[in-house]
C-alpha positions as CSV (number, residue, x, y, z in Angstrom):
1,X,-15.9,0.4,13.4
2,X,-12.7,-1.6,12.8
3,X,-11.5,-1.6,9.2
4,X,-10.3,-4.8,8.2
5,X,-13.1,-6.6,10.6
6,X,-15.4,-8.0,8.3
7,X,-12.5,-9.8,6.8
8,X,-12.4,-12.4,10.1
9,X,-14.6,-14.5,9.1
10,X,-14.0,-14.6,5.2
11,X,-10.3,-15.7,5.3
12,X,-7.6,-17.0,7.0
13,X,-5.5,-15.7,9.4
14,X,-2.6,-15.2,7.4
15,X,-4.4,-13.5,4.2
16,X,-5.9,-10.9,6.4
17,X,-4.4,-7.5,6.1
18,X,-2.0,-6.4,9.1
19,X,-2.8,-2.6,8.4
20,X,-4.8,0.2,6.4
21,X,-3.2,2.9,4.6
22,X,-5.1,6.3,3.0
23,X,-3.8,8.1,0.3
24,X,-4.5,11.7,-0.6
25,X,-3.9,11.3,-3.9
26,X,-4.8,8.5,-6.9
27,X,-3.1,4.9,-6.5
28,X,-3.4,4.7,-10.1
29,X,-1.9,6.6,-13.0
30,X,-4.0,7.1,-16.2
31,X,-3.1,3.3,-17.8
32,X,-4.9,2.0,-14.5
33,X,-1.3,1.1,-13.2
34,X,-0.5,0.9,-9.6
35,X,1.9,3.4,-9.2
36,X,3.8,1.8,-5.8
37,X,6.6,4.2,-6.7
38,X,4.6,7.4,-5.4
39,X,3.4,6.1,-2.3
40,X,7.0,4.5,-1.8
41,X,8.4,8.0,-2.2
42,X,5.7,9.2,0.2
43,X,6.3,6.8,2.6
44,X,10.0,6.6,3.0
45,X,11.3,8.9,0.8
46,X,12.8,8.5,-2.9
47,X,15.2,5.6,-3.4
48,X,18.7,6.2,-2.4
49,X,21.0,5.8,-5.2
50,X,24.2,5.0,-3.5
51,X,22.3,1.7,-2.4
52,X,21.9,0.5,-5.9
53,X,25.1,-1.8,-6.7
């Protein structure tokens, strides 16, 4: 099974997602808030600091 398949024929190219990503832990903290900072940190790493201008 392809995740992401059914979505062919429901919506346009461009409004189909390009990939699929598990988490081990909860997306959401207890306000229901996405929390994009934890799976940033646990994709790439924390921000880098000396970046920031």
């Amino acid at each position: 099974m392809i995740l992401g398949g059914g979505t062919a024929d429901r919506l346009e190219r461009m409004k189909r997602p390009r990939s699929v990503e598990f988490a081990d832990f909860p997306l959401r903290d207890d306000a229901g808030k996405m929390r994009r900072s934890a799976l940033r940190a646990e994709r790439v790493g924390p921000p880098r600091r000396d970046l920031v201008g």
